[in-house]
OpenMM code with the backbone's topology and positions (N, CA, C; nanometers):
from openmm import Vec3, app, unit

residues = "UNK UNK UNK UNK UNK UNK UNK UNK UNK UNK UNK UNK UNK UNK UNK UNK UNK UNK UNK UNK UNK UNK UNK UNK UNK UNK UNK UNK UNK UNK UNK UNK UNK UNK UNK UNK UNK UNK UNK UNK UNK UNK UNK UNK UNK UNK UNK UNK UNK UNK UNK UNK UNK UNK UNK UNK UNK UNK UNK UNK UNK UNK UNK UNK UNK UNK UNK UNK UNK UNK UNK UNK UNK UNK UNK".split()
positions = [
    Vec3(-1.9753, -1.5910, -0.6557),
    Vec3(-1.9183, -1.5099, -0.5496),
    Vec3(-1.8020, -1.5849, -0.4850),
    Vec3(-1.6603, -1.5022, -0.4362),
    Vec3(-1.5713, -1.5785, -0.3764),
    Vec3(-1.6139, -1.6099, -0.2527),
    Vec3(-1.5833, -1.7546, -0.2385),
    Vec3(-1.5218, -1.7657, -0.0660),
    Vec3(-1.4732, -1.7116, -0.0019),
    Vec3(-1.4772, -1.7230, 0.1176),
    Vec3(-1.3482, -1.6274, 0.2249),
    Vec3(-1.3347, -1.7922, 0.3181),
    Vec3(-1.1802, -1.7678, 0.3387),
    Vec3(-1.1390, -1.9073, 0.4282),
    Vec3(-1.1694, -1.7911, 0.5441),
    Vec3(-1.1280, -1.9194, 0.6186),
    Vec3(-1.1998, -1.8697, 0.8074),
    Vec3(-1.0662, -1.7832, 0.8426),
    Vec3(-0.9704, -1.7584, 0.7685),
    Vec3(-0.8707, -1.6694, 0.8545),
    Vec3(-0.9494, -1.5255, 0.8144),
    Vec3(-0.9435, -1.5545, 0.6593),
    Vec3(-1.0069, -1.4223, 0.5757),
    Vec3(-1.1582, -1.3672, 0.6235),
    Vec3(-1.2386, -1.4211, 0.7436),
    Vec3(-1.3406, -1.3616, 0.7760),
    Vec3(-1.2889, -1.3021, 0.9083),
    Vec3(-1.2254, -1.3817, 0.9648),
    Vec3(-1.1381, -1.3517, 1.1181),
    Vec3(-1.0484, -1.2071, 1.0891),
    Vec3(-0.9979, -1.1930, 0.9826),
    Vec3(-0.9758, -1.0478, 0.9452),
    Vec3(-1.0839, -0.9530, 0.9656),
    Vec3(-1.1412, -1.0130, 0.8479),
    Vec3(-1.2524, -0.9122, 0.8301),
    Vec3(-1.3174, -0.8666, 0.9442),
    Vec3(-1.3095, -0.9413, 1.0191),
    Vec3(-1.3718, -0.9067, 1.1581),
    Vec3(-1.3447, -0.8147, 1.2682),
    Vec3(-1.2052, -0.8553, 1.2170),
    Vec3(-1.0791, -0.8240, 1.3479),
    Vec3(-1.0922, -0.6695, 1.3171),
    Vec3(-1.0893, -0.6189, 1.1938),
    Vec3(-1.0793, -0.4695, 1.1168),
    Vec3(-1.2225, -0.4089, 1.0894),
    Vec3(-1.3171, -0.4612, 1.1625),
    Vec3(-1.4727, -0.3495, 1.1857),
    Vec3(-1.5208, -0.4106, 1.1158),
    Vec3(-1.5581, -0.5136, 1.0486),
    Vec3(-1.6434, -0.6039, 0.9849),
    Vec3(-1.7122, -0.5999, 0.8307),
    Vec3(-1.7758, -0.6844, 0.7895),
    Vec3(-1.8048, -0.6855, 0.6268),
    Vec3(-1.8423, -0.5097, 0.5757),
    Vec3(-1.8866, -0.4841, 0.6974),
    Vec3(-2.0014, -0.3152, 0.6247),
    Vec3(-1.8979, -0.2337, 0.5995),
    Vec3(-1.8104, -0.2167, 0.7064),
    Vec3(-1.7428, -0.0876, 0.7075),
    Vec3(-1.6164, -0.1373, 0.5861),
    Vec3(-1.5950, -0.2455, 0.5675),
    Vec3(-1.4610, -0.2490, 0.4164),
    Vec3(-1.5966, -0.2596, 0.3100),
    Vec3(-1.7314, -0.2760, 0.2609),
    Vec3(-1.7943, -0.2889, 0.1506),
    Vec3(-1.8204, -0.1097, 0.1346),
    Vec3(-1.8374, 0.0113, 0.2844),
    Vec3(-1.8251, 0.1399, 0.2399),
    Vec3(-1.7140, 0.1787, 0.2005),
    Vec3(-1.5914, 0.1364, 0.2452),
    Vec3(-1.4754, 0.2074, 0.2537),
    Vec3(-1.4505, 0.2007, 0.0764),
    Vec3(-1.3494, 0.3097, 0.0413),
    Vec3(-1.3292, 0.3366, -0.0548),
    Vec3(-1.1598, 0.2850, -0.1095),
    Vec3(-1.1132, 0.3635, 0.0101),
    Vec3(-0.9665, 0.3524, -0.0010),
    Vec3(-0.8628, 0.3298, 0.1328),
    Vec3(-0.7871, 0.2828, 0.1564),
    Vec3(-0.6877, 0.2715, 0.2457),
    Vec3(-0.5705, 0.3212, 0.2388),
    Vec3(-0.5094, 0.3752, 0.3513),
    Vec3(-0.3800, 0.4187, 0.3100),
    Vec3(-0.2594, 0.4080, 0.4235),
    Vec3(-0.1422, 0.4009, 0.4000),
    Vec3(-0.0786, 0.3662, 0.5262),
    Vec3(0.1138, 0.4714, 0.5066),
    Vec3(0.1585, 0.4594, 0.5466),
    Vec3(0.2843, 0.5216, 0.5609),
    Vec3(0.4690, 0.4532, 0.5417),
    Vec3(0.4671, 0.4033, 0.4216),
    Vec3(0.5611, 0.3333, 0.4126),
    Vec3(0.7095, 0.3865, 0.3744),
    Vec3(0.8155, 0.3192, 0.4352),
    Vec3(0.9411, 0.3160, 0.3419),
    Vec3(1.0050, 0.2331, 0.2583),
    Vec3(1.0387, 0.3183, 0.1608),
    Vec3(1.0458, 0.1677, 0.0847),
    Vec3(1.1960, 0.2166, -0.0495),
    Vec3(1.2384, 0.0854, 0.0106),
    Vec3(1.3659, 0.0654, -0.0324),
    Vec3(1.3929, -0.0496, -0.1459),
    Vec3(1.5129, -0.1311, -0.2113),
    Vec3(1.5309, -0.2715, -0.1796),
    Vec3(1.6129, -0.2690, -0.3608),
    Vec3(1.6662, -0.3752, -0.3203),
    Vec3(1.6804, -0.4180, -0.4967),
    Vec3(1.5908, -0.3848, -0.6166),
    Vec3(1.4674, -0.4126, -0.6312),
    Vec3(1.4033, -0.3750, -0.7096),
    Vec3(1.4553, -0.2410, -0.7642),
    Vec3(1.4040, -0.1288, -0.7074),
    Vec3(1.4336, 0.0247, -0.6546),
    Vec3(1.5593, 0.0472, -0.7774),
    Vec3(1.6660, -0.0743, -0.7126),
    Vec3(1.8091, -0.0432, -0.7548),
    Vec3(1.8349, -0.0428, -0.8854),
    Vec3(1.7482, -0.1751, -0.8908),
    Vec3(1.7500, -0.2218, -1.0896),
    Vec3(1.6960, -0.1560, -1.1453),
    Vec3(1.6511, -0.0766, -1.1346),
    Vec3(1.5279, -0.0161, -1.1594),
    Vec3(1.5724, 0.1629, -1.2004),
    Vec3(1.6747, 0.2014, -1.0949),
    Vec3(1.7308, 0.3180, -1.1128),
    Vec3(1.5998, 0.3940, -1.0323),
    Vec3(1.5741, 0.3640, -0.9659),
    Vec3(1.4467, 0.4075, -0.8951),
    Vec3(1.4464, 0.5065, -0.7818),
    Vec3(1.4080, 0.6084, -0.7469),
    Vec3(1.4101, 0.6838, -0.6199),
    Vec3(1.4120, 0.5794, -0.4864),
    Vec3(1.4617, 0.6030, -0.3728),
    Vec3(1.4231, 0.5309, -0.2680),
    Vec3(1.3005, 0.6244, -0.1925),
    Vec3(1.2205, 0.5675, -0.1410),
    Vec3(1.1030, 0.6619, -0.0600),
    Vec3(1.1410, 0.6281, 0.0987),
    Vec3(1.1202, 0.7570, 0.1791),
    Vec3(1.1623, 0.7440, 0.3112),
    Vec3(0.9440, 0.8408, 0.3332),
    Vec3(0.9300, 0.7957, 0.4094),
    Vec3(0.7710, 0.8110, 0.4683),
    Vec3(0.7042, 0.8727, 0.3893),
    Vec3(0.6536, 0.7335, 0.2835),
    Vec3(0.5820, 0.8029, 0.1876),
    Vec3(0.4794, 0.7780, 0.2108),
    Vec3(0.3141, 0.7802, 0.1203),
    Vec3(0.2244, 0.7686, 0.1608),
    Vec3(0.1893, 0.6584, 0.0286),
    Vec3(0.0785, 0.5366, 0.0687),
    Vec3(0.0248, 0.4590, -0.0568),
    Vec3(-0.1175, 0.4664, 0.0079),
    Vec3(-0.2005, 0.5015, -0.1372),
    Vec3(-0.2607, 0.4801, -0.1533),
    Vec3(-0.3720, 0.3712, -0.2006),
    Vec3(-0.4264, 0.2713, -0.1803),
    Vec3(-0.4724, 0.1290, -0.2027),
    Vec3(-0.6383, 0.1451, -0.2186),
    Vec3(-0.7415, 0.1546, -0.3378),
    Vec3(-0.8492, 0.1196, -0.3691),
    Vec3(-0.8748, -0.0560, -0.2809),
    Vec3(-0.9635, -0.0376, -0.2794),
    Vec3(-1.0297, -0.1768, -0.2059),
    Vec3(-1.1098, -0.2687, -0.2656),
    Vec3(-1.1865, -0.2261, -0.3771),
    Vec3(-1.2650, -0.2710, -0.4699),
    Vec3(-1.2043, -0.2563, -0.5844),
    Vec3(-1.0648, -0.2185, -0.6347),
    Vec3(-1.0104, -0.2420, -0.7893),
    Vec3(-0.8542, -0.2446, -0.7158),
    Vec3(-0.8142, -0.2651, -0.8814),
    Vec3(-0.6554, -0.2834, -0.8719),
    Vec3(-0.5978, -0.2072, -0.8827),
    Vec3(-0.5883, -0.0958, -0.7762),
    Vec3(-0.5300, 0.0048, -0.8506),
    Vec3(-0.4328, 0.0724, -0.6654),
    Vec3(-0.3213, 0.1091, -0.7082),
    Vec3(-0.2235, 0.1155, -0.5942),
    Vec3(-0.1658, 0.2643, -0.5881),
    Vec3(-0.1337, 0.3945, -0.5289),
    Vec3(-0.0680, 0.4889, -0.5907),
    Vec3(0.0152, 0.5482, -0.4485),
    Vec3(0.1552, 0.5189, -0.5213),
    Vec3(0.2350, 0.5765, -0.4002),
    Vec3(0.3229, 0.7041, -0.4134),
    Vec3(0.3079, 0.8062, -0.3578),
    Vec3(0.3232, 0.9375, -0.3266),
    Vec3(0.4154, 0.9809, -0.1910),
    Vec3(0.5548, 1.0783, -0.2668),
    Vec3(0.6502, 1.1360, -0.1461),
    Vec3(0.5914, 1.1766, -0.0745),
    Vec3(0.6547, 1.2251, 0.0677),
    Vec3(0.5850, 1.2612, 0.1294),
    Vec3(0.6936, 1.4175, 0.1170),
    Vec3(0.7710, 1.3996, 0.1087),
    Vec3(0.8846, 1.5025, 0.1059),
    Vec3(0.9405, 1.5065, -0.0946),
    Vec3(0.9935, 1.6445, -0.0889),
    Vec3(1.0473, 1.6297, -0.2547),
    Vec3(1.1919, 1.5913, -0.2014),
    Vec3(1.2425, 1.5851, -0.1079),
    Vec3(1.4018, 1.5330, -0.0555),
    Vec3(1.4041, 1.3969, -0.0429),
    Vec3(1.3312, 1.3114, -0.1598),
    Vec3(1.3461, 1.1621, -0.1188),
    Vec3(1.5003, 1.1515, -0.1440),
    Vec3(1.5415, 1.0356, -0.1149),
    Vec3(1.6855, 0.9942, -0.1259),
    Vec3(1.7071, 0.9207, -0.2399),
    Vec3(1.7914, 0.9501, -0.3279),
    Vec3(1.8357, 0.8658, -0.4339),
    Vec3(1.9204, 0.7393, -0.4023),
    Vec3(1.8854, 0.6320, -0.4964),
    Vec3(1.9544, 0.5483, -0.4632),
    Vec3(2.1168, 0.5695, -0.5514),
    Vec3(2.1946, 0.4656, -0.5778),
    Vec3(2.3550, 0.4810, -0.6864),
    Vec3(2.3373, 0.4925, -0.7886),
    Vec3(2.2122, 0.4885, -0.8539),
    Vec3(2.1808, 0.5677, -1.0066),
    Vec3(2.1527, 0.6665, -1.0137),
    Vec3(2.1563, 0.7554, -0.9318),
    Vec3(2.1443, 0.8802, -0.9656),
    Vec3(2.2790, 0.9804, -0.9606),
] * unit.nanometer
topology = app.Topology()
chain = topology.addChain("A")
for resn in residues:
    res = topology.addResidue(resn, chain)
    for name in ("N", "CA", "C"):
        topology.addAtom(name, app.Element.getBySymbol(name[0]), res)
């Protein structure tokens, strides 16, 4: 089983404690998101999108919030 350093329990704490992140399923928060990557990439820019974040796997999924996202100079 991993460790948790003392910041990583002081989280855990700070955010409703071991029970409520071992029920939780998923998290989600409201981001924009821009940057180089994006650019190289030929990538949409996202203006308040939504991500989705599993807690127990690796798995990430980010979703417009609008179909009017903004293109970046590759498009």
């Amino acid at each position: 089983m991993m460790r948790l350093s003392k910041a990583a329990k002081n989280a855990i704490l700070a955010y409703g404690g071991r029970s409520i992140w071992q029920k939780a399923r998923t998290i989600e928060a409201e981001v924009s998101v821009t940057g180089l990557a994006f650019t190289l990439k030929c990538r949409p820019f996202f203006t308040h999108a939504k991500v989705t974040a599993h807690i127990h796997r690796p798995f990430c999924k980010l979703t417009p919030h609008r179909p009017e996202c903004r293109r970046n100079r590759c498009s």
